[in-house]
C-alpha positions as a Python dict, from the first residue, in 0.01 Angstrom:
ca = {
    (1, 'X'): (0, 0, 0),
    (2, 'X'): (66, -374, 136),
    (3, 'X'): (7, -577, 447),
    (4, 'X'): (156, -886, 456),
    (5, 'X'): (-5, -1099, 769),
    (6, 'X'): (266, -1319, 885),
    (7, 'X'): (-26, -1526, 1148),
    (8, 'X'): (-408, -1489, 1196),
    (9, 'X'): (-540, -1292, 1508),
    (10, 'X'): (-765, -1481, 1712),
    (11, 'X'): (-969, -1173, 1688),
    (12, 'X'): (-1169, -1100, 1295),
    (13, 'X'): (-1166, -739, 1417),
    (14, 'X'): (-787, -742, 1485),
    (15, 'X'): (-774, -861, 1169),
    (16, 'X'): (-969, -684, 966),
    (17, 'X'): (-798, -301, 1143),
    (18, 'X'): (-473, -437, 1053),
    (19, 'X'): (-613, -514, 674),
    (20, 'X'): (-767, -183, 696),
    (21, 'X'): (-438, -15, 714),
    (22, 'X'): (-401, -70, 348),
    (23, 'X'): (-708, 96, 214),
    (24, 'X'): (-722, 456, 420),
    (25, 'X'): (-904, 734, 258),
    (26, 'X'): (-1066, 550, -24),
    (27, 'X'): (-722, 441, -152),
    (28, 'X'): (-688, 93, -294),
    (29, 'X'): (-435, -143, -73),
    (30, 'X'): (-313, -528, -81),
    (31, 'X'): (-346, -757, 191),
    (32, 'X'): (-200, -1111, 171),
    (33, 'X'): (-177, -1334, 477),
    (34, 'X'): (19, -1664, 515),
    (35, 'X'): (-238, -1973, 633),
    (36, 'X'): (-102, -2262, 820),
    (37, 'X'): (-356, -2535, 790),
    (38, 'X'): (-478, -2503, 1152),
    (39, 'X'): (-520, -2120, 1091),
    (40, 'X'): (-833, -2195, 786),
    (41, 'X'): (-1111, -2216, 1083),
    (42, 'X'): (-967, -1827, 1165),
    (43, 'X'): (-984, -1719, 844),
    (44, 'X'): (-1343, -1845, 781),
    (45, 'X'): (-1422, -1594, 1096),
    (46, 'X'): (-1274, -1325, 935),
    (47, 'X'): (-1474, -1392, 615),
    (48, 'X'): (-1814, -1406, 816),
    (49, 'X'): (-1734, -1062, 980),
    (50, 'X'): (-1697, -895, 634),
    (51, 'X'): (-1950, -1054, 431),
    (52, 'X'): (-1681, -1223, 177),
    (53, 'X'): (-1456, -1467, 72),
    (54, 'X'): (-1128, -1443, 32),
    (55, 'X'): (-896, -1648, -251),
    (56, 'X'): (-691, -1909, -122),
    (57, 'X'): (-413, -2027, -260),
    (58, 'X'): (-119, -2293, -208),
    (59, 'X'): (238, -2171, -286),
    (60, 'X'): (438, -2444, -479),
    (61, 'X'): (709, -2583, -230),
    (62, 'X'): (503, -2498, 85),
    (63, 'X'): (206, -2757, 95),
    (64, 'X'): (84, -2829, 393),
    (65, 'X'): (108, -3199, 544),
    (66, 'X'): (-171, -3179, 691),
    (67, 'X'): (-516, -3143, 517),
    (68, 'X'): (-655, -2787, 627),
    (69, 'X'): (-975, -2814, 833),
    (70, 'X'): (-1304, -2728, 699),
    (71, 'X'): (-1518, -2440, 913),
    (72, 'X'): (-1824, -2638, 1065),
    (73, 'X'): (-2084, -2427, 1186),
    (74, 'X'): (-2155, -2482, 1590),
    (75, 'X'): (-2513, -2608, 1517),
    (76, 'X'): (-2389, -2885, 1343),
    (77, 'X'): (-2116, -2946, 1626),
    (78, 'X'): (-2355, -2939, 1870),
    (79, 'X'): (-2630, -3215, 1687),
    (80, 'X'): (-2347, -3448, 1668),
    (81, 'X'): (-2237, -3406, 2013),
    (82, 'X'): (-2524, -3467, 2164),
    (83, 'X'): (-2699, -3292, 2455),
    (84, 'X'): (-2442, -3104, 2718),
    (85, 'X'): (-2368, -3345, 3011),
    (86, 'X'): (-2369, -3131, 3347),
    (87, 'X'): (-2051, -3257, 3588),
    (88, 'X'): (-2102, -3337, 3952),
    (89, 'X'): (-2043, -3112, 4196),
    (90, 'X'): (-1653, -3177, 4387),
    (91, 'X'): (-1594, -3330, 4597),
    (92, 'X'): (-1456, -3666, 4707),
    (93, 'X'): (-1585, -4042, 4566),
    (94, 'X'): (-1772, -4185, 4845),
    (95, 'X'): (-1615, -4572, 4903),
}
């Protein structure tokens, strides 16, 4: 059995019941999904939900233009952001 994951859910779990599909009742399956380079952040999600990592690889005649991003872990947005700044309440500019 074979899925072949034409985009990345937004969703790890949608991802990994579609992926599941391959392997029912202790059967072995194939999953192989196609990455654009803005879809590598999803696919490190998916990898935290099930504890792995998966092999990537970049098919000869298809690299990307871009570089793909890196996952970054929210902490280490957050430090270099700074502390949250709170907007004022609406309302019109006083003159």
């Amino acid at each position: 059995r074979m899925v072949v994951n034409f985009d990345v859910p937004q969703d790890p779990e949608v991802y990994v019941h579609r992926v599941g599909r391959t392997a029912r009742a202790g059967a072995r399956g194939l999953a192989l999904t196609l990455l654009s380079p803005d879809e590598w952040l999803l696919m490190g999600d998916i990898e935290k939900l099930v504890g792995q990592t998966f092999p990537r690889e970049v098919i000869p005649g298809f690299e990307p233009s871009v570089a793909p991003l890196q996952p970054v872990s929210r902490q280490l947005v957050q430090a270099k952001q700074g502390p949250s700044v709170r907007a004022r309440s609406g309302g019109r500019r006083r003159r």
